[in-house]
C-alpha positions as CSV (number, residue, x, y, z in Angstrom):
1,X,-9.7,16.5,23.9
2,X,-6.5,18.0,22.3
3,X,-6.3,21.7,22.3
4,X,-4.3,24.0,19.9
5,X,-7.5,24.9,16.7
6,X,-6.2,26.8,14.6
7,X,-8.6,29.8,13.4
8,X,-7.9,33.4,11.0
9,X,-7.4,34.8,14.8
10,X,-4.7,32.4,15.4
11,X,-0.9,32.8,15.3
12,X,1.0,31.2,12.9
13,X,4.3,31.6,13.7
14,X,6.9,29.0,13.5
15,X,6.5,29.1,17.5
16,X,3.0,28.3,17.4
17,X,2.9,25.9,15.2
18,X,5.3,23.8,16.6
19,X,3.9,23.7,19.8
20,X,0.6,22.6,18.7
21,X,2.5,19.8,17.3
22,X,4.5,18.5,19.9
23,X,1.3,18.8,22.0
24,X,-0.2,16.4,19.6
25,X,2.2,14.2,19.3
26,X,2.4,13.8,23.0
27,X,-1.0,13.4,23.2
28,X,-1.1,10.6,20.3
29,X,1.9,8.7,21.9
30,X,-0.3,6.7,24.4
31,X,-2.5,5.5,21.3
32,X,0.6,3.3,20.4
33,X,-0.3,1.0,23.4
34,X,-3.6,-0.1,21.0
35,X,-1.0,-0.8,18.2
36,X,1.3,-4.0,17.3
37,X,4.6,-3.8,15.8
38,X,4.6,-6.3,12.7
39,X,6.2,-9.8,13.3
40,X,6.0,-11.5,9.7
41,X,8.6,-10.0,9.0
42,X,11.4,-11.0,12.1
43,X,13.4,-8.0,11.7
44,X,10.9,-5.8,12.0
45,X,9.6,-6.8,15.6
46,X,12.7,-5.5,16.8
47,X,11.1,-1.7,16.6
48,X,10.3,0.0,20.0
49,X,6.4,0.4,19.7
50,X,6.0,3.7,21.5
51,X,7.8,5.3,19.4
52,X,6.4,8.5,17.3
53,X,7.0,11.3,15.3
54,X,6.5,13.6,12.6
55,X,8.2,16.3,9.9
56,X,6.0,18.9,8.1
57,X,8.4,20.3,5.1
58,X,6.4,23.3,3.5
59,X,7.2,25.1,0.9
60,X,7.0,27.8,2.6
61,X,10.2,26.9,4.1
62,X,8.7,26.1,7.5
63,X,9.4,22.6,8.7
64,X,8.2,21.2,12.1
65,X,9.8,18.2,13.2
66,X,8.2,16.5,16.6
67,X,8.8,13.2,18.2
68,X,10.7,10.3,17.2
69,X,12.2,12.1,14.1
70,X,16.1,10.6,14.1
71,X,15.0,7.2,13.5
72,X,16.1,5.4,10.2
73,X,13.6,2.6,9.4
74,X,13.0,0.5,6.0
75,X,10.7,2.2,3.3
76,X,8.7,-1.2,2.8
77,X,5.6,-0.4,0.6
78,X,6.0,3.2,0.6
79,X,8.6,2.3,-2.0
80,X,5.9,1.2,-4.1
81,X,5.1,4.2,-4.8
82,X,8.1,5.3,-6.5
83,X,9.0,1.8,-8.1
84,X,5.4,2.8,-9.8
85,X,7.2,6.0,-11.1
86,X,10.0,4.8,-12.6
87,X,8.5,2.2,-14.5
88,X,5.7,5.2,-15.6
89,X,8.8,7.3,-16.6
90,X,11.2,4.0,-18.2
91,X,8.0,2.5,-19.9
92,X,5.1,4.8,-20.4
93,X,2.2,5.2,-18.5
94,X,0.1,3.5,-20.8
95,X,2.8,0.5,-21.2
96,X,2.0,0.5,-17.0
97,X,-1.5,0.3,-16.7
98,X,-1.9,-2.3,-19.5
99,X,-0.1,-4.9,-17.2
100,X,-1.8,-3.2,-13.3
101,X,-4.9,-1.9,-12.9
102,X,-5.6,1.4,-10.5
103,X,-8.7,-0.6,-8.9
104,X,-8.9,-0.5,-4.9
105,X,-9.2,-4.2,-3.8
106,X,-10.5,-3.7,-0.3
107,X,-8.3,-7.0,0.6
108,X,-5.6,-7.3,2.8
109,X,-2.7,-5.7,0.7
110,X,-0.9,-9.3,0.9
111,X,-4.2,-10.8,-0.4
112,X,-4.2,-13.1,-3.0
113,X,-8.2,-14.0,-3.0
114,X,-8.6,-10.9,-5.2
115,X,-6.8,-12.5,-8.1
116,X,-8.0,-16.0,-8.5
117,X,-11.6,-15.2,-7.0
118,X,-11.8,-12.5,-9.9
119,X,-10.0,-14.3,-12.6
120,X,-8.3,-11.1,-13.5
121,X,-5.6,-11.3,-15.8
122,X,-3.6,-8.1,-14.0
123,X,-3.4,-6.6,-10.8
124,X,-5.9,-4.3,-8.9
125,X,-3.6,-2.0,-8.2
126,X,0.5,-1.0,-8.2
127,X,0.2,-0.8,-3.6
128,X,-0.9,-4.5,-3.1
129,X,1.9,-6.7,-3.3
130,X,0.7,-8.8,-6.4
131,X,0.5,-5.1,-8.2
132,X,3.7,-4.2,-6.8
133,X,5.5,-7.3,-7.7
134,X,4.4,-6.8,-11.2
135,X,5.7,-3.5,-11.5
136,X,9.1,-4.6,-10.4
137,X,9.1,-7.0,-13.0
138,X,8.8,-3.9,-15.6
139,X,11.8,-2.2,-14.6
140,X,14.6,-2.6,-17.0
141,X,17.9,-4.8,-15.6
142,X,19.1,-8.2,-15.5
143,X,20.3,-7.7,-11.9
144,X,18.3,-6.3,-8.9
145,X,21.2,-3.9,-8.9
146,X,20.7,-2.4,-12.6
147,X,16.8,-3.1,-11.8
148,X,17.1,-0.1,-8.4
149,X,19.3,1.8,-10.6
150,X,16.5,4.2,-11.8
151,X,15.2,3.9,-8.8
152,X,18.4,5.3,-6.7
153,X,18.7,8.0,-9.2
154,X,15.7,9.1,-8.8
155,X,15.9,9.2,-4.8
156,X,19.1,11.3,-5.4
157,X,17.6,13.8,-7.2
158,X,14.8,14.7,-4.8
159,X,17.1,14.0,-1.9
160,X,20.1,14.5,-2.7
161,X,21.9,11.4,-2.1
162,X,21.0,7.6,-2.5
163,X,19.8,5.9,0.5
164,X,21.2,2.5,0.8
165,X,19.4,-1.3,1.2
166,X,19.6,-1.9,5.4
167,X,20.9,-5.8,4.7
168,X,18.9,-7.2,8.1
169,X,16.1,-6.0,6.9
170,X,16.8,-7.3,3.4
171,X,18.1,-10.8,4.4
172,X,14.9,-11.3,7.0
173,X,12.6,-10.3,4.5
174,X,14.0,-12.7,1.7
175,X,13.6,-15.6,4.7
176,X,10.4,-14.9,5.7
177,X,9.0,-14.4,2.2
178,X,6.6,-17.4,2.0
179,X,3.3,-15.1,1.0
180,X,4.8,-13.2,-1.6
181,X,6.2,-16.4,-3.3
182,X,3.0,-17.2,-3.3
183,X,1.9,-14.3,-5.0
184,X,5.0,-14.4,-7.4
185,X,3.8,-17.9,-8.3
186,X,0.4,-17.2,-9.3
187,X,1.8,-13.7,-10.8
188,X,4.1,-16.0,-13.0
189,X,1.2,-18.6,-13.9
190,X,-1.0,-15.6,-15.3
191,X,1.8,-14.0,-17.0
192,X,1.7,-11.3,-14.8
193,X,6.0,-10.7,-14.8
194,X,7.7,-9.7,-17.5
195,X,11.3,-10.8,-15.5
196,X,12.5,-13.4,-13.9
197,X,10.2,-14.6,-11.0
198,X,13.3,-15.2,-8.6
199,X,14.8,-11.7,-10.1
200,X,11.8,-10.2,-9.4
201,X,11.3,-11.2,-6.0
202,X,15.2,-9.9,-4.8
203,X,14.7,-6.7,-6.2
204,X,11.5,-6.3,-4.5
205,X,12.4,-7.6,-1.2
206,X,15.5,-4.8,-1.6
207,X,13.6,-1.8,-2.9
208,X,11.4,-2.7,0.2
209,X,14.7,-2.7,2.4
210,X,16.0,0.8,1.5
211,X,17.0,3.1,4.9
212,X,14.9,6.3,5.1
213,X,14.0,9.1,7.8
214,X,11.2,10.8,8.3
215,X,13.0,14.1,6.6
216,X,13.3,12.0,3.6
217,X,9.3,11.2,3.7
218,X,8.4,14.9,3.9
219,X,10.5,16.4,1.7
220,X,9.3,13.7,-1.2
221,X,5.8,14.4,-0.4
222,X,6.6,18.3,-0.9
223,X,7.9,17.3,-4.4
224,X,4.5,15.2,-4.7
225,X,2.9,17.9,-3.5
226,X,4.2,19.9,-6.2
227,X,3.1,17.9,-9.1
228,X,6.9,16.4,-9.4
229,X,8.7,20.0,-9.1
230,X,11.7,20.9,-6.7
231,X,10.7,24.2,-6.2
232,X,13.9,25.0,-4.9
233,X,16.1,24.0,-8.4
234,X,13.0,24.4,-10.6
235,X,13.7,21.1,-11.6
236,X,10.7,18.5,-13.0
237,X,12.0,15.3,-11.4
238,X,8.8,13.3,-11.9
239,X,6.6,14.5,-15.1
240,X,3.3,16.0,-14.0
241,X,0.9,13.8,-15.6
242,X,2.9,11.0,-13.2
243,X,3.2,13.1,-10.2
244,X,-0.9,13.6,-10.6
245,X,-1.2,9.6,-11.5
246,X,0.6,8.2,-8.1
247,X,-1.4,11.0,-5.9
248,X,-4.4,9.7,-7.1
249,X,-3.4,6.2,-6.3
250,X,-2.4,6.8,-3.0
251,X,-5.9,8.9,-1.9
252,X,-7.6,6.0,-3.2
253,X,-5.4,2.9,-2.5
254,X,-2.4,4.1,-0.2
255,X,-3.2,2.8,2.9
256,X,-4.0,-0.5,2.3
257,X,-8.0,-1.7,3.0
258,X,-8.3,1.3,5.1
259,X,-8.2,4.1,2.0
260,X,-11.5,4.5,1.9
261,X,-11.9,5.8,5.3
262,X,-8.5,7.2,5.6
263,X,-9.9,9.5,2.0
264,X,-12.8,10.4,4.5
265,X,-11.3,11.3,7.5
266,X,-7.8,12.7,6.5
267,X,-8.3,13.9,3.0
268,X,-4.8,13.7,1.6
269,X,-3.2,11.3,-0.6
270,X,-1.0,9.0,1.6
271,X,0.9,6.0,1.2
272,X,2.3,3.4,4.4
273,X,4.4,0.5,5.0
274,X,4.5,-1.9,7.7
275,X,7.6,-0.7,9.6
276,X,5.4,2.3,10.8
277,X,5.9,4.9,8.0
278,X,3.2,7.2,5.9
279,X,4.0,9.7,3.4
280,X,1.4,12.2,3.3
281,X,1.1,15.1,0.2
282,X,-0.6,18.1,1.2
283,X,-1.1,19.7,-2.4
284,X,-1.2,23.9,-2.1
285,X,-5.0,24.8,-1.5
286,X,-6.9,28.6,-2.4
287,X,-8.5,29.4,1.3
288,X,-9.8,32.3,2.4
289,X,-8.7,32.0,5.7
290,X,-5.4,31.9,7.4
291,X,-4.0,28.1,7.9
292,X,-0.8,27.1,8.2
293,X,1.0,25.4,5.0
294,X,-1.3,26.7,2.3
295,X,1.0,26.8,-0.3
296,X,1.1,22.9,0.4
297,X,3.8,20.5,2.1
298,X,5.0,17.1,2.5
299,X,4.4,15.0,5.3
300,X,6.7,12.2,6.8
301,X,5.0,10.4,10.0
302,X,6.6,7.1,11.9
303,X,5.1,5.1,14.4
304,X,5.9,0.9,14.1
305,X,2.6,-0.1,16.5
306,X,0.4,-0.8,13.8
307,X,-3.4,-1.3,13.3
308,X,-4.5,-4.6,12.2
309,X,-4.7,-3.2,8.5
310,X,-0.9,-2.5,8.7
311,X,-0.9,1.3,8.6
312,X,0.4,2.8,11.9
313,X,-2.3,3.7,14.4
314,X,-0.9,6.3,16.1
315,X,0.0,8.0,12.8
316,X,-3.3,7.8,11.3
317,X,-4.8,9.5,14.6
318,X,-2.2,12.2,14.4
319,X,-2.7,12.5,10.3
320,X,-6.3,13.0,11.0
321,X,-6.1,15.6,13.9
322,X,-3.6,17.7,12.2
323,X,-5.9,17.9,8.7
324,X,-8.7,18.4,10.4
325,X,-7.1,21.2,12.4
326,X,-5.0,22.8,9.9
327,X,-7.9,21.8,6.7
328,X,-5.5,20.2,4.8
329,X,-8.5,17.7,3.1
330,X,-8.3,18.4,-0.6
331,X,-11.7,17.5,-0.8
């Protein structure tokens, strides 16, 4: 049993709370053992699977950082997320949601049964692949380059400076990208792409290659968190109604076929990818009680040994002890 509630009684120094933290994440380290790094894509088995850590950015200008935290790894579908932004702020959400729907599938998020089983004519969602795929096709460009533009600009404002496309990761991706061809095809047969299908599929396979750290991942989530402000310029980088949008989307669809449970259990909107990464979004909460962060926070947690829905199982455990410990459930 981990040790370290936190209660009105309880310290909540900067001290104290980091030491709850690195006891956790010592304590959720041996959970990696359950875990597998994922192998589709070749690149990625390269990833040590013990590995684990965490940042908690709040805006109260705490941040605890514990673990594994200097480790750059590939944003895979947590970029989904922010692709789904820029096309919201280049074509409207409206023009969006027309061509993706905001469904959960409860499918593997490469799935493709979901789609010809259902005769849709659009996407469940913008975090499958097929919904993903689609949304790159909205955003403007004739190049992946000009396509990411937006996309970089838009990672340079909340972080100020562009993270850049790791090229292994890229190139294995593109090689080993037989199931989302598949999904491209069908995507194009339904006339689900509104670009290029091979255009489509680089850009993606790139936005899912972009370099990040776990500082990165919390301090987006804090701008989440925020409903799209930088509290520390002032600055509206993503428009509210957006912001609220994608949070939404991620409590109810971030984490793949395992949102349901993840929305019962952890309580936060949260997004993963497949090289071990979740964004969490702690939103600021009215308690009567003292708990650490209640003016809200972002979250960045990495752990590659992933669960067999693709989310990192080490992570989850550690997302879930900490929200229940610290109530950080919105619900």
């Amino acid at each position: 049993m981990v040790q370290g509630a936190v209660n009105r009684h309880t310290k909540l120094s900067e001290e104290w709370l980091q030491k709850y933290v690195d006891d956790w994440v010592a304590f959720y380290r041996k959970h990696t053992k359950e875990g597998k790094v994922a192998s589709y894509i070749p690149v990625l088995k390269k990833a040590n699977p013990s590995h684990l850590g965490i940042v908690i950015s709040g805006n109260n200008g705490i941040t605890i950082q514990s673990g594994d935290v200097s480790i750059p790894f590939s944003i895979q579908s947590i970029s989904k997320v922010f692709t789904f932004i820029t096309a919201c702020m280049q074509r409207g959400i409206s023009y969006v949601l027309n061509r993706v729907d905001v469904e959960p599938t409860g499918e593997a998020f490469n799935s493709i049964m979901h789609l010809e089983m259902g005769k849709v004519e659009k996407p469940f969602n913008p975090f499958v692949n097929a919904g993903a795929i689609s949304v790159t096709s909205l955003l403007d460009g004739s190049t992946p380059e000009e396509k990411l533009e937006p996309l970089y600009e838009l990672f340079e404002k909340m972080l100020g400076y562009r993270p850049k496309v790791n090229r292994e990761v890229y190139q294995s991706e593109k090689e080993s990208s037989v199931r989302n061809r598949a999904i491209g095809y069908y995507l194009l047969e339904i006339g689900a792409l509104e670009s290029d299908l091979e255009l489509t599929l680089d850009t993606y396979f790139q936005q899912c290659s972009i370099e990040i750290s776990l500082q990165d991942l919390a301090t987006m989530g804090k701008i989440l968190a925020n409903d799209g402000e930088d509290l520390k310029t002032g600055k509206e980088i993503i428009p509210r109604q957006i912001a609220r949008l994608v949070k939404s989307l991620m409590l109810t669809c971030g984490m793949y076929d395992a949102s349901g449970k993840f929305a019962a259990y952890v309580g936060i909107p949260a997004k993963s990818g497949v090289s071990g990464g979740i964004i969490a979004v702690v939103p600021p909460r009215a308690r009567a009680n003292e708990l650490p962060f209640l003016s809200g926070c972002g979250i960045g947690v990495y752990g590659p040994a992933l669960d067999s829905q693709g989310n990192s199982l080490a992570g989850i455990k550690l997302l879930r002890h900490i929200s229940n410990q610290w109530d950080f459930s919105i619900f």
